[in-house]
C-alpha positions in Angstrom: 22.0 13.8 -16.8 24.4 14.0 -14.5 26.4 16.3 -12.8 30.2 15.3 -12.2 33.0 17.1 -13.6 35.5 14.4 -14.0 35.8 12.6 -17.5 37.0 9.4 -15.3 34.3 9.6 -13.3 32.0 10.0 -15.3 32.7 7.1 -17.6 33.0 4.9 -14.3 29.5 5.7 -13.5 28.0 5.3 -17.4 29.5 2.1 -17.5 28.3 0.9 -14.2 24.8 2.1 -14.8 24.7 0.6 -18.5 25.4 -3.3 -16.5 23.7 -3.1 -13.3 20.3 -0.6 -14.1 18.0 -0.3 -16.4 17.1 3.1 -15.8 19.3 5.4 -13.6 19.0 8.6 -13.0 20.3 11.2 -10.2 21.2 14.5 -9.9 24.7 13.9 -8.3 25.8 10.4 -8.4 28.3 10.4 -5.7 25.6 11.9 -3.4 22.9 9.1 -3.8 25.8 6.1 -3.8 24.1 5.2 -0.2 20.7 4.3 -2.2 22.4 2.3 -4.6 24.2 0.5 -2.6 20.9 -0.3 -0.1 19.4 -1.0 -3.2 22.1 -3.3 -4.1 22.1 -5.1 -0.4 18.4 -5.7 -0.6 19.2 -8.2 -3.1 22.5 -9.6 -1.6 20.5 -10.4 1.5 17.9 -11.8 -0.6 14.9 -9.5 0.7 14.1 -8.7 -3.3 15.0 -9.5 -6.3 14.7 -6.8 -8.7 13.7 -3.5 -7.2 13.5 0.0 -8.0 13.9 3.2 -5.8 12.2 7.1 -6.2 13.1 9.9 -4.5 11.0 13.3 -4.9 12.0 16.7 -3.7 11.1 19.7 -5.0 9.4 19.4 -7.7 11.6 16.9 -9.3 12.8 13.6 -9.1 16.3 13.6 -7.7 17.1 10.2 -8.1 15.4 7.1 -9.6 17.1 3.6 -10.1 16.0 0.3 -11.3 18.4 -2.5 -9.6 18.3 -5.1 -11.5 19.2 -8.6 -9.8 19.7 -10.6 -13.2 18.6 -13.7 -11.5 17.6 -16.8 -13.3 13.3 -16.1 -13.3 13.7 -12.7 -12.5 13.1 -9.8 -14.9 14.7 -6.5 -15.9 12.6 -3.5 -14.5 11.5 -1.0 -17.2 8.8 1.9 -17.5 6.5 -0.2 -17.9 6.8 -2.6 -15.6 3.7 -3.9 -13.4 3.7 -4.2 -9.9 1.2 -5.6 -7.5 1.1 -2.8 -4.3 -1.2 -5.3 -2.3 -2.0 -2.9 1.1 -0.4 0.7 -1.1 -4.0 0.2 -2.5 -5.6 1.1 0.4 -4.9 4.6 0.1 -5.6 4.7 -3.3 -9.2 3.3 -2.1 -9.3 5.6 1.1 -8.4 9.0 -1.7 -11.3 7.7 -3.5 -13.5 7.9 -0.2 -12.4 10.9 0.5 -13.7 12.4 -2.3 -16.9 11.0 -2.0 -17.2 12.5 1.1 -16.0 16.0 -0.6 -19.1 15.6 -2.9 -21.6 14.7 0.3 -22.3 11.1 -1.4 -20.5 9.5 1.9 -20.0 10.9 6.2 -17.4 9.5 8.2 -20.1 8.5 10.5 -22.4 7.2 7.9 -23.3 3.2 9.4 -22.1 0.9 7.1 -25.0 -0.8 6.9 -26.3 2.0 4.8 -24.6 1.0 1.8 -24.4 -2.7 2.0 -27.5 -3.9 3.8 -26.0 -7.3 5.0 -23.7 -5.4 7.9 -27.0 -4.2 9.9 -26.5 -7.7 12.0 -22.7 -8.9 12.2 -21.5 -11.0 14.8 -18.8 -10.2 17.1 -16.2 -12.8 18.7 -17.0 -13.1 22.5 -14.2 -11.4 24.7 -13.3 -12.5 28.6 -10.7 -10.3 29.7 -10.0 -12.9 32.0 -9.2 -15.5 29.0 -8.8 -12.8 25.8 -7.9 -16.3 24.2 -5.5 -14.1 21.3 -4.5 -17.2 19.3 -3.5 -15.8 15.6 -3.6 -12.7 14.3 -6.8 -10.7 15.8 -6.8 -13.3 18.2 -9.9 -16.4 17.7 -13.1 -17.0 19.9 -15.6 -19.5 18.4 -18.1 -17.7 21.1 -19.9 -15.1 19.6 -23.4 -12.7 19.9 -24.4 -9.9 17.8 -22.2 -6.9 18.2 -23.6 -4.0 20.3 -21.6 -1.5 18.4 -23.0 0.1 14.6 -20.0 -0.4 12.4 -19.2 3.3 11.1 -17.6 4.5 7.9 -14.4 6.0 9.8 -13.9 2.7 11.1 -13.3 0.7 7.5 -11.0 3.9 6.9 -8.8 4.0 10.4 -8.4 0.1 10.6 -11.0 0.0 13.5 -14.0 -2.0 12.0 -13.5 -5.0 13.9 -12.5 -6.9 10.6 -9.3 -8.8 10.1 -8.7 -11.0 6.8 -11.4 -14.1 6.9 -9.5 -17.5 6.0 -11.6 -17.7 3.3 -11.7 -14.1 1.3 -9.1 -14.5 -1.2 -10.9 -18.1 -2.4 -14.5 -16.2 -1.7 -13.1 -13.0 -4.1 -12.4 -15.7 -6.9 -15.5 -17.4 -6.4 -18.1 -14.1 -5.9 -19.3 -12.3 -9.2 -18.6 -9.3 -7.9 -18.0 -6.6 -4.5 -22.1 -6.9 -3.4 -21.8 -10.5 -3.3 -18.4 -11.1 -1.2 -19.5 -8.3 0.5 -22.6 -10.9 1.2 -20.1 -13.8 2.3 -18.0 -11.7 4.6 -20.7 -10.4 6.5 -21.4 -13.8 8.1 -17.6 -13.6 9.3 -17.6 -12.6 13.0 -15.3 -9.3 14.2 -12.6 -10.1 16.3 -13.4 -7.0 18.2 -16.5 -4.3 18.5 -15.9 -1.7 15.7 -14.8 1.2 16.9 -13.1 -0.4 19.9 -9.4 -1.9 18.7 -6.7 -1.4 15.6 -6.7 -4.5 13.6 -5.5 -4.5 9.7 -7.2 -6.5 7.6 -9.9 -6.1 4.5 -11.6 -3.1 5.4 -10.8 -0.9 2.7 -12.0 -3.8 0.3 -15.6 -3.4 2.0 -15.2 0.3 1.4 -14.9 -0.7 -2.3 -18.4 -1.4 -2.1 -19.4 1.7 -0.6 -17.6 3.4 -3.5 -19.8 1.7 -5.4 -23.2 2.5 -4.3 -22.2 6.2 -3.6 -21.2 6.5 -6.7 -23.8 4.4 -9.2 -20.5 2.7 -10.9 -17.9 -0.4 -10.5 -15.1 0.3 -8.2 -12.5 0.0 -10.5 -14.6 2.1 -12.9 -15.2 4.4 -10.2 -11.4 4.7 -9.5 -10.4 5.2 -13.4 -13.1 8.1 -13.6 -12.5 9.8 -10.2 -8.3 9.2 -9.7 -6.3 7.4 -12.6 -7.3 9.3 -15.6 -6.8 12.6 -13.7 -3.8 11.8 -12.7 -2.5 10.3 -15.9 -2.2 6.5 -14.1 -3.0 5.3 -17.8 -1.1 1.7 -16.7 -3.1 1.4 -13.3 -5.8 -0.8 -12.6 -7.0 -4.3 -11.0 -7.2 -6.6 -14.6 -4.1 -8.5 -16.4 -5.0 -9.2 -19.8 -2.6 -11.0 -22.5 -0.5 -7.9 -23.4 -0.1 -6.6 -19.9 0.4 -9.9 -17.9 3.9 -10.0 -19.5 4.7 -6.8 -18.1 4.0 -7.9 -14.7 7.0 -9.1 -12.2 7.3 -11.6 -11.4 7.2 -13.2 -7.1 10.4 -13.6 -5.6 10.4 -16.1 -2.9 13.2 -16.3 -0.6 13.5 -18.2 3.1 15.5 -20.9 4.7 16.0 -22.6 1.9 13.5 -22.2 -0.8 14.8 -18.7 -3.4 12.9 -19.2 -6.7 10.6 -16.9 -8.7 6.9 -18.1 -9.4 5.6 -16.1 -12.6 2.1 -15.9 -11.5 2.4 -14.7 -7.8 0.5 -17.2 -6.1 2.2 -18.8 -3.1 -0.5 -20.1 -0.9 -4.5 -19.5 -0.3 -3.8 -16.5 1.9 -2.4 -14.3 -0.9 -4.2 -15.5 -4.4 -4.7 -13.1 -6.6 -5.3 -13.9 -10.3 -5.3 -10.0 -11.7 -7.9 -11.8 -14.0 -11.3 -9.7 -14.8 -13.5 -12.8 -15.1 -12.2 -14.5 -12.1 -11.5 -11.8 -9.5 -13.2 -8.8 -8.0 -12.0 -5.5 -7.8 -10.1 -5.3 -4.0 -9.9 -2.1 -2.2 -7.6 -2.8 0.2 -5.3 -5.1 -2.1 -6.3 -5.3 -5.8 -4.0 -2.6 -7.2 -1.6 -3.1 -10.3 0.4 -0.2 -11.4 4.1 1.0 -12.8 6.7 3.9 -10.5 5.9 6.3 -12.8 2.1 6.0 -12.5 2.3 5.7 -8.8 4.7 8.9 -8.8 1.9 10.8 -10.1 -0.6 9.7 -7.0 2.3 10.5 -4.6 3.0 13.7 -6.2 -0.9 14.7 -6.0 -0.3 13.7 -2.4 3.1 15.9 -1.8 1.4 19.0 -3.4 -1.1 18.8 -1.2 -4.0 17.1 -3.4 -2.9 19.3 -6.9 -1.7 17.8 -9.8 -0.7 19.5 -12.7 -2.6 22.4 -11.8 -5.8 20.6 -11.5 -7.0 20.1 -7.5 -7.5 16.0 -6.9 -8.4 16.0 -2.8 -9.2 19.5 -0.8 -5.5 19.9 1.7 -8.6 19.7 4.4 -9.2 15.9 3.3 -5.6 15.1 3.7 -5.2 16.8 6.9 -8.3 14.6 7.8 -6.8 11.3 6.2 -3.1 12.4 8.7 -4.9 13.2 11.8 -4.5 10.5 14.6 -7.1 7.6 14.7 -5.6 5.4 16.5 -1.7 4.7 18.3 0.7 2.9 17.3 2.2 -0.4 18.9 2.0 -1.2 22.0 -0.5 0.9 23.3 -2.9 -0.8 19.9 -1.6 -4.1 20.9 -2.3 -4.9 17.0 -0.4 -2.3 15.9 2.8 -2.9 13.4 5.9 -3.5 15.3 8.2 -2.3 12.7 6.7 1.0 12.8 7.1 2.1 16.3 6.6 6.2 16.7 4.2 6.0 14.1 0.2 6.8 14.7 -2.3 5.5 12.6 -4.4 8.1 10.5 -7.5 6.7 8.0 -4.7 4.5 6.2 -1.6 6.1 6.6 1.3 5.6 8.9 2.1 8.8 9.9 5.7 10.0 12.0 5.1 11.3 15.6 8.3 10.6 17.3 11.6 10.1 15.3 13.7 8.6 18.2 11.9 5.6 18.6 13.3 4.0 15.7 16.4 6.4 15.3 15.1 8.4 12.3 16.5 11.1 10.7 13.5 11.8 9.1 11.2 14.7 10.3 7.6 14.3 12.0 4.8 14.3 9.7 6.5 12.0 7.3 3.4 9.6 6.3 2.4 6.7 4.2 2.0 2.8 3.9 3.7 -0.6 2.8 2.7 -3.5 1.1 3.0 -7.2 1.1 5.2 -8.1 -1.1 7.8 -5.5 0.1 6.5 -2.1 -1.4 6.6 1.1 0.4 5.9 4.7 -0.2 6.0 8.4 2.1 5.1 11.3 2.0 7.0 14.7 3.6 4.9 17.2 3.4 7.3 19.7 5.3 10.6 19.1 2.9 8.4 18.7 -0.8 9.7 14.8 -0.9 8.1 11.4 -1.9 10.0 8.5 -1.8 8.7 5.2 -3.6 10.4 1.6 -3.5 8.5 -1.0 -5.8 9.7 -4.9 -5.7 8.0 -8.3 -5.7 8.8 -10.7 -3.0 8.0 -12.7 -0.2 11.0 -12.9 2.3 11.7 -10.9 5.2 10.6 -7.5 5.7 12.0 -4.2 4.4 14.8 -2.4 6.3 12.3 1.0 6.6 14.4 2.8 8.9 17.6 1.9 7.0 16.0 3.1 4.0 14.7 6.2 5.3 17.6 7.5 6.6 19.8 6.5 4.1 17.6 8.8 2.3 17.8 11.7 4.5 21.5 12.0 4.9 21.6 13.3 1.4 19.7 16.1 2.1 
C-alpha cells in the first residue's frame, strides 16, 4: 500500500506503523508525515488520547491513521470502534430534515408548533437592552412573558430557535419515555432570545427529532436507519449500546490541570450524561449519535458527491446548497457565535468557510462542516473532492482546527 521506492525506507515506515497504529494507510508516507505527527502531538499535549485521522480526495481515501496513545484505560482504535459524535449528529438529524422537506412532509417555515403542539405558548426570557443581564451561556433572565415571535422550522435548523441547553435535559432525556414527552418538559423552558432573532447553539436539532417523527409516522432513530444509515451502508450507526457493542465503544479521556484518567462509561458530570442505553435514553437529534470512521466516511462521502452514494442519490445538490447558504454570521457580529471559528458563517448546521485570512487558512472558501464535544470534527470541500474526518473521545481543551486544516492542505 504504499508507494516509496527505498527498501530502507520502507521497512522504517512498516515497522513504525506495526508499533504506533493500528491501521495506517497513505498513499505516500513521506507526504502525509505532518498528519502523523499532529496526530501524534494531540496526544503529547494531552488534547486526546487515542484518535484517528481521514483524509478524502478524489474518490479515495489518501490517508487514514489510527494513533494509538497506549495509555493505561485507553484502548486501541480498530474498524470497529464506536464513537460518540455528540453535535456531528446534528447534521445527520438536519440531512434527515432535509429530506423530509424533499418529500413535502416538512417547509422551512412550517411553525413548530405544528408538529409538537406544546410549543404554540413558550415563554421567552425578558430582555432590557439597558441591563441584557448575559450571565452564562445564552445569558439568564428569571423575567419572562410569552414570546411574540412563532418559532419556525428554519430556526431549530440555523441555530436561531431561541433554545440553548436547559439545565435539566440530559437528566429529563433519561427520565422521559420517549421524544413527545421531553419534548413536553422542555417546552416549559423559557428562550433566551425571540426565535428567529439571535444565534444560540443548543438542543434544537433534538426537538427537530420530534418533527422527524410525526412527519414521518416512525421513531427517530427508526426513521434515521430507514431514510440515511441503511442507504448508506452505516450498518454500525445508531443511538443504543447493547452488551456486544458497548465494548466497542471508547472510552472518555479526561485531561485538565491535574486530573488525566479515562472513565469507561463517558459520564463526567450532569451536563453531558448520556447512557447509549435504549431503555433509559431517548433518541437525541442534536447529540445522540454512535458510529465507527468508516461508517461516518460514507455520510461524508454522500455529502462530497454532492448527495450520491454509490450511484444511488441520498439529498437533491439543491438541499445541500440550501443546508450551506448563510443563516446567520459568524462571531462577533452573532455575539454567540463560536470563537474558534472566526471567518466562518453559519448555514442550517454547518460551519461553512467565507474568509480564509481570518484564521490563516490555507484551505479554500466553501469548505463546510461541524465539531463535536468530545473533540470530533469533520469538512467538507466541495471545490477540491475532499472530506477530512478526526474521531477521538475526550474532554480537555479544544482541537487545534486551523492547525489541522492546514496541515492538511499543504499536502495538496
Amino acid at each position: 500500500m504504499y508507494f516509496i521506492k527505498k527498501p530502507m525506507k520502507l521497512l522504517k515506515i512498516f515497522v513504525v506503523s506495526i508499533l504506533l497504529n493500528t491501521n495506517f494507510y497513505a498513499q505516500n508516507s513521506a507526504e502525509f508525515k505532518n498528519l502523523i505527527d499532529f496526530q501524534k502531538k494531540l496526544i503529547d499535549k494531552k488534547i486526546t488520547a487515542s484518535n484517528e485521522l481521514i483524509i478524502y480526495k478524489d474518490n479515495k481515501i489518501v490517508y487514514k491513521n489510527a494513533q494509538n496513545s497506549f495509555k493505561n484505560g485507553d484502548k486501541e482504535i480498530t474498524s470497529e470502534t464506536l464513537f460518540p459524535i455528540w453535535s456531528m449528529s446534528k447534521v445527520v438529524t438536519t440531512i434527515g430534515i432535509l429530506q423530509l422537506i424533499e418529500k413535502g412532509l416538512v417547509n422551512l417555515n412550517d411553525p413548530v408548533s405544528k408538529y409538537i403542539p406544546s410549543f404554540a405558548s413558550l415563554n421567552c426570557m425578558f430582555l432590557d437592552p439597558k441591563d441584557p443581564k448575559i450571565d452564562g451561556y445564552g445569558r439568564n433572565d428569571p423575567r419572562i412573558y410569552k414570546c411574540k415571535n412563532e418559532m419556525k422550522i428554519v430556526h431549530l435548523m440555523s441555530h436561531r430557535s431561541g433554545f440553548s441547553t436547559p439545565e435539566n435535559f440530559y437528566v429529563d432525556a433519561l427520565r422521559a419515555d420517549d421524544l413527545e414527552e421531553l419534548m413536553e418538559i422542555i417546552s416549559a423552558e423559557p428562550l433566551h432570545y425571540e426565535p428567529g432573532t439571535k444565534y444560540l447553539y443548543g438542543i434544537s436539532q433534538s426537538i427537530l427529532g420530534r418533527v422527524a417523527e410525526v412527519a414521518s409516522g416512525k421513531s427517530f432513530d427508526i426513521f434515521l436507519k430507514e431514510s440515511l444509515f441503511d442507504p448508506l451502508e452505516m450498518n454500525r450507526t445508531g443511538f443504543y449500546l447493547d452488551k456486544k457493542t458497548k465494548k466497542l465503544l471508547q472510552p472518555l479521556y479526561v485531561s485538565g490541570g491535574n486530573l488525566e484518567g479515562f472513565n469507561e462509561d463517558g459520564i463526567t458530570r450532569i451536563g453531558n450524561m448520556m447512557t447509549y442505553h435504549k431503555d433509559s435514553q431517548t433518541p437525541l437529534g442534536a447529540e445522540g449519535v454512535l458510529t465507527t470512521s468508516g461508517d461516518f466516511s460514507n455520510f461524508c462521502e454522500m455529502l462530497v458527491n454532492n448527495g450520491n452514494f454509490k450511484g444511488k442519490k441520498i439529498l437533491d445538490p439543491e438541499s445541500i446548497g440550501l443546508m450551506t447558504s448563510k443563516f446567520s454570521e459568524g462571531y462577533p457580529e452573532e455575539y454567540w457565535g463560536e470563537q474558534y471559528f472566526l471567518g466562518f458563517y453559519k448555514g442550517l448546521s454547518v460551519y461553512v468557510l467565507e474568509d480564509p485570512n481570518k484564521m490563516n487558512l490555507f484551505a479554500p472558501k466553501g469548505i463546510y462542516g461541524w465539531s463535536g464535544l468530545q473533540n470530533t470534527f469533520f469538512w467538507i470541500d466541495p471545490k477540491n473532492s475532499i472530506y477530512g474526518i478526526l474521531l477521538s473521545r475526550s474532554m480537555s481543551s479544544g482541537l487545534p482546527y486551523e492547525e489541522l486544516l492546514n496541515n492538511t492542505y499543504e499536502n495538496f
